[in-house]
N, CA, C and O of each residue as an XYZ file, in Angstrom:
636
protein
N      11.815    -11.923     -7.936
C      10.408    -11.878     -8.280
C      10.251    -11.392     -9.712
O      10.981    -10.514    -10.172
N       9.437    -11.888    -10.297
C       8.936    -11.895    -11.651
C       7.278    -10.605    -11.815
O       6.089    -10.714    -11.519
N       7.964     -9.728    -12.312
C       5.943     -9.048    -12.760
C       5.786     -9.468    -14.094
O       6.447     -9.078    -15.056
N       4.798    -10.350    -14.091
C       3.795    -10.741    -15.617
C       3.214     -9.725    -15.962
O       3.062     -8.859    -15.100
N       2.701     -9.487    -17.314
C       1.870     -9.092    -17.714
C       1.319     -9.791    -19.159
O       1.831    -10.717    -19.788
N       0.379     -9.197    -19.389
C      -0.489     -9.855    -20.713
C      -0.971     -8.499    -21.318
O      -1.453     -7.479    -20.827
N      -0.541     -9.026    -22.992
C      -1.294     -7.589    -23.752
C      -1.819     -7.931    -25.163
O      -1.792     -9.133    -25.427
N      -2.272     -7.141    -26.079
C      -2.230     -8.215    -27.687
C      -2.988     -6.684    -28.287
O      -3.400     -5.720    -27.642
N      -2.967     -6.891    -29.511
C      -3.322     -6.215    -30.629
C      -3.729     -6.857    -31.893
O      -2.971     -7.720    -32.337
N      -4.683     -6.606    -32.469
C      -5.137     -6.684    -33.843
C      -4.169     -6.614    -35.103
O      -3.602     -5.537    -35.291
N      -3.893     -7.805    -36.102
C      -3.067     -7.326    -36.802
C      -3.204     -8.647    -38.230
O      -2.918     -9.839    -38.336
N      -3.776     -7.635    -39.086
C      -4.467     -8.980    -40.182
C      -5.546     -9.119    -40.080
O      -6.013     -9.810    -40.986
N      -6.502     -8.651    -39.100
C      -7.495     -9.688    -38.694
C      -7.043    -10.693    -37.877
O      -7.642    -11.724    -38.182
N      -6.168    -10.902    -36.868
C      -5.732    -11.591    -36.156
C      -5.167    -10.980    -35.358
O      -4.406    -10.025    -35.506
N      -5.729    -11.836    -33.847
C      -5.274    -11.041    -32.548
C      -4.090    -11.647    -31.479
O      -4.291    -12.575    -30.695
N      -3.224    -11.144    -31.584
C      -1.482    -10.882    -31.682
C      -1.629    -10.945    -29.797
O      -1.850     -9.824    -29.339
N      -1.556    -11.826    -28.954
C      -1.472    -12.323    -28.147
C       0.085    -12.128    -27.833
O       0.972    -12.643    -28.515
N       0.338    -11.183    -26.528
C       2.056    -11.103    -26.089
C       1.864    -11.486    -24.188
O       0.807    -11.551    -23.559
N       3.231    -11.673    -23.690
C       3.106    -12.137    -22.479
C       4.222    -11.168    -22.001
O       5.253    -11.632    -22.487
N       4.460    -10.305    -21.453
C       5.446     -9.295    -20.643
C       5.777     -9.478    -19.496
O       4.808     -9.351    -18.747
N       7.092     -9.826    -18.765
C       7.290    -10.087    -17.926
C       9.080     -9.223    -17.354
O      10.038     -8.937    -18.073
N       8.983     -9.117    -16.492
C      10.268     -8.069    -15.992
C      10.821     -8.640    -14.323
O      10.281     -8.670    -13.217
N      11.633     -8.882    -14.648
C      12.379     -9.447    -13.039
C      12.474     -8.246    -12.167
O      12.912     -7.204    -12.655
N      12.080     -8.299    -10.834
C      12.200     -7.219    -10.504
C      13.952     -6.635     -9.865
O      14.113     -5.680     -9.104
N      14.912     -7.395    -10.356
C      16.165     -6.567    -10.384
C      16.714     -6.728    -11.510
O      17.891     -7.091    -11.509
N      16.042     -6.511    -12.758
C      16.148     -6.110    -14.014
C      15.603     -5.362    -14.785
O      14.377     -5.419    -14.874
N      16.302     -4.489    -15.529
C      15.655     -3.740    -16.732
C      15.497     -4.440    -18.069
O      15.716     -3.838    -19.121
N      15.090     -5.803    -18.029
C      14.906     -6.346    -19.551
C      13.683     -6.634    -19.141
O      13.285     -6.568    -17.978
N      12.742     -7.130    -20.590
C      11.735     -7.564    -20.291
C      11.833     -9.325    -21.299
O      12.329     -9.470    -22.416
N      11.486     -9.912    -20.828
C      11.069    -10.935    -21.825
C      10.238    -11.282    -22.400
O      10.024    -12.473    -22.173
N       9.480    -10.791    -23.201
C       8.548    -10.952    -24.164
C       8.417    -12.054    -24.964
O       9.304    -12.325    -25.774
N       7.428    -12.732    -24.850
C       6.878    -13.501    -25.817
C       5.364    -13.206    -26.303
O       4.353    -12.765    -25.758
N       5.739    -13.716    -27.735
C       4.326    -13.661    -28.405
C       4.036    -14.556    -28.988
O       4.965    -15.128    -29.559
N       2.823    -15.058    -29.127
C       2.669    -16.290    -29.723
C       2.984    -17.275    -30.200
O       3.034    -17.228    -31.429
N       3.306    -18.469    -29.624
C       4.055    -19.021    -30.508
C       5.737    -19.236    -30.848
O       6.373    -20.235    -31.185
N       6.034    -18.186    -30.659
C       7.576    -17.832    -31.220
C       8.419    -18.103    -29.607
O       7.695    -18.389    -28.653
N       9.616    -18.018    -29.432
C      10.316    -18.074    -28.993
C      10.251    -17.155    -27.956
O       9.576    -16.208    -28.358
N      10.781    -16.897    -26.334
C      10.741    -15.205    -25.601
C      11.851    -14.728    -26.318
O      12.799    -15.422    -26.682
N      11.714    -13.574    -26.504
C      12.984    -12.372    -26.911
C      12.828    -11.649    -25.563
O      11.900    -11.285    -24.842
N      14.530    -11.599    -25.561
C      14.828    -10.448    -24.312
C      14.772     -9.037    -24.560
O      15.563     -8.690    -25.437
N      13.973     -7.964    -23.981
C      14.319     -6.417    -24.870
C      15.011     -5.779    -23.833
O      14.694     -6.159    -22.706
N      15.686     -5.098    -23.894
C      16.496     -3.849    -22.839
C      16.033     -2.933    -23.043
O      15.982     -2.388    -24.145
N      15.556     -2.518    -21.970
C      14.724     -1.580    -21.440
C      14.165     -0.489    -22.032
O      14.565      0.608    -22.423
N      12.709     -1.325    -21.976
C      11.782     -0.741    -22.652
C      11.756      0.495    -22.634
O      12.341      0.846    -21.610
N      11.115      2.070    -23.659
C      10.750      3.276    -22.857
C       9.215      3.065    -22.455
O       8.575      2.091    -22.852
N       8.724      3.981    -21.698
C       7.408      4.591    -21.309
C       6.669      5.221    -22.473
O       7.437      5.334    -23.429
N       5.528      5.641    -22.716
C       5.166      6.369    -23.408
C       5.570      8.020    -23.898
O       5.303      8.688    -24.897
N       6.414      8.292    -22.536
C       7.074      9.478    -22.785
C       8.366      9.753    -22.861
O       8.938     10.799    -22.558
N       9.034      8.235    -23.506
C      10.287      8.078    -23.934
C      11.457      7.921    -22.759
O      12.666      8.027    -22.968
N      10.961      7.704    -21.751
C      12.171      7.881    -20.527
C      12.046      6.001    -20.471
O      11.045      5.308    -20.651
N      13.534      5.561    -20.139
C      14.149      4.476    -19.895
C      12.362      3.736    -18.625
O      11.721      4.577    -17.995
N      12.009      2.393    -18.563
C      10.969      2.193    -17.443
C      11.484      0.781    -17.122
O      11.911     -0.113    -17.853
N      11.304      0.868    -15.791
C      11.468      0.249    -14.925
C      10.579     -0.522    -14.003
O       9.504     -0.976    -14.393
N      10.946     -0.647    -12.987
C       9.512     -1.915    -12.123
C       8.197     -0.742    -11.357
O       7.278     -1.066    -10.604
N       8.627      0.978    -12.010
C       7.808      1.465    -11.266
C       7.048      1.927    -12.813
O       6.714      3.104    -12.674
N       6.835      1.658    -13.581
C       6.580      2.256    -14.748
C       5.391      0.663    -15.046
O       4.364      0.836    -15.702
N       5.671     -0.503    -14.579
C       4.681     -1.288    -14.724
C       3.266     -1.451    -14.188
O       3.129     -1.643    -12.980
N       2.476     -1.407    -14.781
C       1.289     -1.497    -14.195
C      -0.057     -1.827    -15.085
O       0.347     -1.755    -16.245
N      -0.984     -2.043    -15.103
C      -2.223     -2.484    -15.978
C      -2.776     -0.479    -16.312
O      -3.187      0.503    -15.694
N      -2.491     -0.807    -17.351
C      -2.713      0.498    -17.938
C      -2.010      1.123    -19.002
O      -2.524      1.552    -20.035
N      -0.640      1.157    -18.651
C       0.862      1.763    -18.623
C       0.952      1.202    -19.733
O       0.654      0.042    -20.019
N       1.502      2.278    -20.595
C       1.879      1.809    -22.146
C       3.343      1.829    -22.257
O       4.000      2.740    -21.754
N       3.788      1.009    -22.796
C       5.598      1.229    -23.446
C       5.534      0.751    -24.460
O       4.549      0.196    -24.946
N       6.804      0.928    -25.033
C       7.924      0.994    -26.476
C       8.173     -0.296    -26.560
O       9.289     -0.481    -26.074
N       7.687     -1.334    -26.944
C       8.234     -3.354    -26.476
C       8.209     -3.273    -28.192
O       7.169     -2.992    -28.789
N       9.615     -3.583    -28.962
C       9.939     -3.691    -30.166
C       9.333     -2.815    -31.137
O       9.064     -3.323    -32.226
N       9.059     -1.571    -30.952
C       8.924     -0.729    -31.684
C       7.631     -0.489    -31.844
O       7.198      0.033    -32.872
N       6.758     -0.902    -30.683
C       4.631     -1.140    -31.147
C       4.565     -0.634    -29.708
O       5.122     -1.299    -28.835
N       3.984      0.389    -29.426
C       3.578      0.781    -28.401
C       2.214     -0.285    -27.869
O       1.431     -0.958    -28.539
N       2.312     -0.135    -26.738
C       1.670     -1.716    -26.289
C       1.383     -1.761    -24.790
O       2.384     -1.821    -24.077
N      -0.231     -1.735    -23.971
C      -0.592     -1.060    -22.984
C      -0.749     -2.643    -22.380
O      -1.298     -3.632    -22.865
N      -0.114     -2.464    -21.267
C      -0.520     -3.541    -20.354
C      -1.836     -3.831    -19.733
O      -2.337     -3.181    -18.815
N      -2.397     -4.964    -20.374
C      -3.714     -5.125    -19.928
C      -4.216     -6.087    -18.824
O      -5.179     -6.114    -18.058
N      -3.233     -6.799    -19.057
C      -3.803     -7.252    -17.306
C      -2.321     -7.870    -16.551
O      -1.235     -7.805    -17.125
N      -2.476     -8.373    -15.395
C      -1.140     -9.078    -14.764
C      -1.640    -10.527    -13.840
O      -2.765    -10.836    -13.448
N      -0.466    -11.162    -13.702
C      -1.343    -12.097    -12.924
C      -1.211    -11.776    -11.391
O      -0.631    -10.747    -11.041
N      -1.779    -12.706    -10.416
C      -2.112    -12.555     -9.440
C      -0.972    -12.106     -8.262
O      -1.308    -11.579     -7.201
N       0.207    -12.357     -8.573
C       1.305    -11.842     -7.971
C       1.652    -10.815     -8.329
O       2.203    -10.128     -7.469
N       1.563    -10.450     -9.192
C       1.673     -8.924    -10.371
C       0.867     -8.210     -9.011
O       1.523     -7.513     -8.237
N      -0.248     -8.387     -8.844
C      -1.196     -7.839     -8.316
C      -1.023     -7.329     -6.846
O      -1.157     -6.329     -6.140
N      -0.773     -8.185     -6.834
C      -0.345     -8.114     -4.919
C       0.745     -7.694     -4.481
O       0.845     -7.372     -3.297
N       1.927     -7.600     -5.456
C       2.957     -6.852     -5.356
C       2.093     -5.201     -5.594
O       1.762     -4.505     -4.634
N       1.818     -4.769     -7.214
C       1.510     -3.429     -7.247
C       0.557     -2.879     -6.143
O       0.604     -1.681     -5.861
N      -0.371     -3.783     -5.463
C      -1.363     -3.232     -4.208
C      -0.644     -2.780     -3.445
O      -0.615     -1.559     -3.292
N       0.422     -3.884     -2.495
C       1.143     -3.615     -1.334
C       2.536     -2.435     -1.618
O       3.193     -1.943     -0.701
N       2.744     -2.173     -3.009
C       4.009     -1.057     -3.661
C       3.096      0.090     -3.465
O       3.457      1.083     -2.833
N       1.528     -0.061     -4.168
C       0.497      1.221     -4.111
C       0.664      2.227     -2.454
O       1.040      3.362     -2.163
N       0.026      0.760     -1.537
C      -0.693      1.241     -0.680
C       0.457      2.074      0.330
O       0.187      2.815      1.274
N       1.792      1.706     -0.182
C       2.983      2.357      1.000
C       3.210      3.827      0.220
O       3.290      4.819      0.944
N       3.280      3.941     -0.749
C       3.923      4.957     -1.176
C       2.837      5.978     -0.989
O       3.076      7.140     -0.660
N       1.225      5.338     -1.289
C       0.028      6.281     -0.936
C       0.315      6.775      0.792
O      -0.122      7.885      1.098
N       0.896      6.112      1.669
C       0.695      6.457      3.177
C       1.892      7.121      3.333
O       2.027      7.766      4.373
N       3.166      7.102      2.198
C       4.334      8.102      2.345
C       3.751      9.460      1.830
O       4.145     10.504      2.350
N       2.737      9.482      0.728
C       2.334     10.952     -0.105
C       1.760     11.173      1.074
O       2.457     11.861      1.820
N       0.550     10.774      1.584
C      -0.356     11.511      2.571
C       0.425     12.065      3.969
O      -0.006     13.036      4.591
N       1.633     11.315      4.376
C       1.667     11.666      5.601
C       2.292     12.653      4.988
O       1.861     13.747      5.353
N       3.319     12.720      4.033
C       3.715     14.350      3.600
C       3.151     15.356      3.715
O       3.561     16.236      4.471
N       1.825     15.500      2.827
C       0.465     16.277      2.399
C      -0.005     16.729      4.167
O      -0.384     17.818      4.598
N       0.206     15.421      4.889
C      -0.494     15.902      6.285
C       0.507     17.056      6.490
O       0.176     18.229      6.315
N       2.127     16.560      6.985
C       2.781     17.673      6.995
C       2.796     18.725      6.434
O       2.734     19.768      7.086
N       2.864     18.722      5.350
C       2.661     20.243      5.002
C       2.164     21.421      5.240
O       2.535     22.594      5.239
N       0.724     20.478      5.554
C      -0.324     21.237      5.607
C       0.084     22.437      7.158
O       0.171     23.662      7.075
N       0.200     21.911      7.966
C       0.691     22.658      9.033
C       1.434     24.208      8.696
O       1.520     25.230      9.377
N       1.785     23.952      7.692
C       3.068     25.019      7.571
C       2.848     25.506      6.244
O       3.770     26.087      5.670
N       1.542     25.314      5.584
C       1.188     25.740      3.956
C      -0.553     26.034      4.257
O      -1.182     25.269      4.988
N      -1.142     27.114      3.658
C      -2.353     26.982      4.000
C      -3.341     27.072      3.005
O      -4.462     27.514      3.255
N      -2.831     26.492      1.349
C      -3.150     26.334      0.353
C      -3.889     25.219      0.205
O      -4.060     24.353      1.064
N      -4.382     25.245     -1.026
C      -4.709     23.590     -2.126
C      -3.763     23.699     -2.671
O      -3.243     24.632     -3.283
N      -3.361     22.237     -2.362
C      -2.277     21.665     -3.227
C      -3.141     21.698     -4.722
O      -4.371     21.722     -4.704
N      -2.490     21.698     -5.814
C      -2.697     21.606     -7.521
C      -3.059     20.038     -7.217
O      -2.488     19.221     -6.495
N      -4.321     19.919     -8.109
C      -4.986     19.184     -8.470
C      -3.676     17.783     -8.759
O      -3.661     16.892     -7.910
N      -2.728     17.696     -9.873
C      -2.264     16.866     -9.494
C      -1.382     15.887     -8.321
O      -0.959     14.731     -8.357
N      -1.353     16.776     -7.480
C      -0.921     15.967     -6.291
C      -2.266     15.304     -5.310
O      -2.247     14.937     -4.135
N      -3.184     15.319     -6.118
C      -4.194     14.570     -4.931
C      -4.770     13.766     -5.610
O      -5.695     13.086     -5.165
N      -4.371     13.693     -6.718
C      -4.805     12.051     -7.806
C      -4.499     11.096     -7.259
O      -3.387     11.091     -6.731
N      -5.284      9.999     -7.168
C      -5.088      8.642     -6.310
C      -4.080      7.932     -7.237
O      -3.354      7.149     -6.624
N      -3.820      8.026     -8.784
C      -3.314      7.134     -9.660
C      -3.615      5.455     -9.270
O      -2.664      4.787     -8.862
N      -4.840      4.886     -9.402
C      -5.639      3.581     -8.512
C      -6.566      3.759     -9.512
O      -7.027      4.831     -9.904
N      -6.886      2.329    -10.016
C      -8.015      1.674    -10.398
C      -8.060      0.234     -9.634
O      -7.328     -0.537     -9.014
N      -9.671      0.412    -10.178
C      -9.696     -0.908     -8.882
C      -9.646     -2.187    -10.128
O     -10.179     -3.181     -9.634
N      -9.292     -2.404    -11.227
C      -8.190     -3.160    -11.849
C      -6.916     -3.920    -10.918
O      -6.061     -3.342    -10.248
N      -7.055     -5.056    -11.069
C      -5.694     -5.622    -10.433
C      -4.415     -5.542    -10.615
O      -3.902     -6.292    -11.445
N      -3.530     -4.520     -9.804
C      -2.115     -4.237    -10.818
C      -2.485     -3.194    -11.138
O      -1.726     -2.842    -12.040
N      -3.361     -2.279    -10.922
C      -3.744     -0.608    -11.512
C      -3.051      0.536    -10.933
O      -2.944      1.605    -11.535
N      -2.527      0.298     -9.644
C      -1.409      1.440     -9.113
C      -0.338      2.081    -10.085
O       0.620      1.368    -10.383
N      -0.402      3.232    -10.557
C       0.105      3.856    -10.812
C       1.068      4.412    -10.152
O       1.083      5.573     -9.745
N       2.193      3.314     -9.981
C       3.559      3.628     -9.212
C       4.524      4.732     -9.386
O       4.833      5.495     -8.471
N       4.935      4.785    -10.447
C       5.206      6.120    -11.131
C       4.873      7.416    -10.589
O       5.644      8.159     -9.982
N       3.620      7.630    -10.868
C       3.182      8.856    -10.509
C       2.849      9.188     -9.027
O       2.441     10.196     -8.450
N       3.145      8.090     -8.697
C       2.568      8.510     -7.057
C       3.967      8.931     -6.414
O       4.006      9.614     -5.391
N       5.279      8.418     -7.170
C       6.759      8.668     -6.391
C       6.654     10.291     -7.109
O       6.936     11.232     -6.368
N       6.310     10.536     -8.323
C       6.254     11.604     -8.632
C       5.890     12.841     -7.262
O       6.590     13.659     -6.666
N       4.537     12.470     -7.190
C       3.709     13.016     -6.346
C       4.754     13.393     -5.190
O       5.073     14.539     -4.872
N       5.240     12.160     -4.605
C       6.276     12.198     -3.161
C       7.421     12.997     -3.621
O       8.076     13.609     -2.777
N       7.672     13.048     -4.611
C       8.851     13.676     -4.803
C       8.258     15.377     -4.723
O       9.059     16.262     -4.423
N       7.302     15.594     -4.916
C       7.368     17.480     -5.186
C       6.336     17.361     -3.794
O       6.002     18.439     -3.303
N       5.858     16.189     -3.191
C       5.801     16.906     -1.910
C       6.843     16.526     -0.964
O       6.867     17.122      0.113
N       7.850     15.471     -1.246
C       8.850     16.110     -0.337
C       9.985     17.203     -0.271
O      10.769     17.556      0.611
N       9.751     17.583     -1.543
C      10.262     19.020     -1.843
C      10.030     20.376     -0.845
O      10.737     21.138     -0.186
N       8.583     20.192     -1.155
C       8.282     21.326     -0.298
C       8.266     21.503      1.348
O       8.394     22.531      2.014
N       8.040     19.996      1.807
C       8.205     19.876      3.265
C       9.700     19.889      3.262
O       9.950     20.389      4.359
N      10.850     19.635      2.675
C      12.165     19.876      3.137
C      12.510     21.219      2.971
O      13.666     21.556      3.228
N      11.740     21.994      2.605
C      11.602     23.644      2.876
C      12.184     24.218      4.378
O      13.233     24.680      4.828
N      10.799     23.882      4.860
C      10.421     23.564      6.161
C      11.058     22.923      7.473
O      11.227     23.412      8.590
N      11.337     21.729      6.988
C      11.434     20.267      7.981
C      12.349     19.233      6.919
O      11.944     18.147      6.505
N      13.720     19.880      6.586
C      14.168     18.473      5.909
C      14.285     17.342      6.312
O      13.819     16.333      5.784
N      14.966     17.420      7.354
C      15.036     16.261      8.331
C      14.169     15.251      8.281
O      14.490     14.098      7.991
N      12.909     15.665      8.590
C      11.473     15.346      8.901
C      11.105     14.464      7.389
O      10.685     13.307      7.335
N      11.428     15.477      6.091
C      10.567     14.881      4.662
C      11.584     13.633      4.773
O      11.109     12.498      4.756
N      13.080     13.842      4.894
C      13.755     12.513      4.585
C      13.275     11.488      5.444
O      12.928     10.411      4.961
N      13.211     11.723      6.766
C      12.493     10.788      7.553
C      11.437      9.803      7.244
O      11.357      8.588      7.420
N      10.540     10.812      6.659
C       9.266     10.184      5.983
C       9.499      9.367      5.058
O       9.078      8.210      5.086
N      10.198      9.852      4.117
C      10.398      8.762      2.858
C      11.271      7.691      2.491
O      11.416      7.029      1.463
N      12.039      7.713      4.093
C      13.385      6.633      4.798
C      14.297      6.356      3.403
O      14.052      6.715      2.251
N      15.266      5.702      3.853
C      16.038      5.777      2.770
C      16.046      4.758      1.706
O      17.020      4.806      0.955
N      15.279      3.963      1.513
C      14.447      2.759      0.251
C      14.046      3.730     -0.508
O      13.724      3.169     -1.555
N      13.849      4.968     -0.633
C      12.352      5.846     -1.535
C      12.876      5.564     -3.150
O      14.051      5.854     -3.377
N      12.290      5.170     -3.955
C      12.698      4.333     -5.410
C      12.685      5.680     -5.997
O      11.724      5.696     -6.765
N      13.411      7.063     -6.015
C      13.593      8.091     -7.150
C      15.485      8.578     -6.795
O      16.052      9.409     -7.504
């Protein structure tokens, strides 16, 4: 499977039209921009310099693509329906965590673990941050219940 994306920038007075696309058992991207030929890049960074991957894509999400930082602005329709159905599992792995916890924690969780990372943009899941999320709450439920957090997050969990 292929994730598209589409992005462009201003440059001259002329608007610099690119097409981003990433196999999903690859770290290259193939980029094309206007006109020109695709160039293959190896692997792009994120905005915060770490190596990105198929969870780092999304309509929003900025990376490093030949040296121009460059925010993915839209994807096409498979783009889409992949990041929904990637969103909506990893959202029902954070929550059932969060449910667990709760049993055995009698706090508020910090504000960032209850960010939806979701726009209703097509392709807006913020994949990334939501494994983030699973990751420091399955931290704390393997406190508790390791057994149980690994259970939850079976052994596919993409970190």
């Amino acid at each position: 499977m292929s994730l598209n994306f589409t992005s462009w920038w201003w440059e001259n007075n002329e608007k610099q039209d690119i097409i981003i696309s990433l196999t999903t058992n690859s770290k290259s991207l193939i980029v094309t921009i206007k006109d020109l030929d695709p160039i293959t890049v190896d692997t792009p960074s994120t905005a915060t310099g770490k190596d990105a991957d198929i969870w780092d894509m999304f309509v929003g999400s900025e990376l490093d693509i030949l040296g121009k930082y460059t925010i993915l602005k839209s994807c096409d329709p498979s783009t889409a329906v992949w990041n929904e159905a990637q969103g909506t599992r990893l959202l029902k792995i954070r929550d059932k965590l969060a449910e667990e916890i709760r049993k055995y924690e009698n706090k508020q969780f910090p504000q960032r673990l209850l960010v939806k990372y979701h726009t209703n943009i097509p392709g807006g899941y913020n994949l990334r941050a939501i494994i983030n999320q699973i990751g420091e709450f399955h931290s704390i439920l393997a406190k508790y219940r390791p057994a149980l957090a690994n259970g939850i997050i079976g052994d596919s969990f993409p970190y």
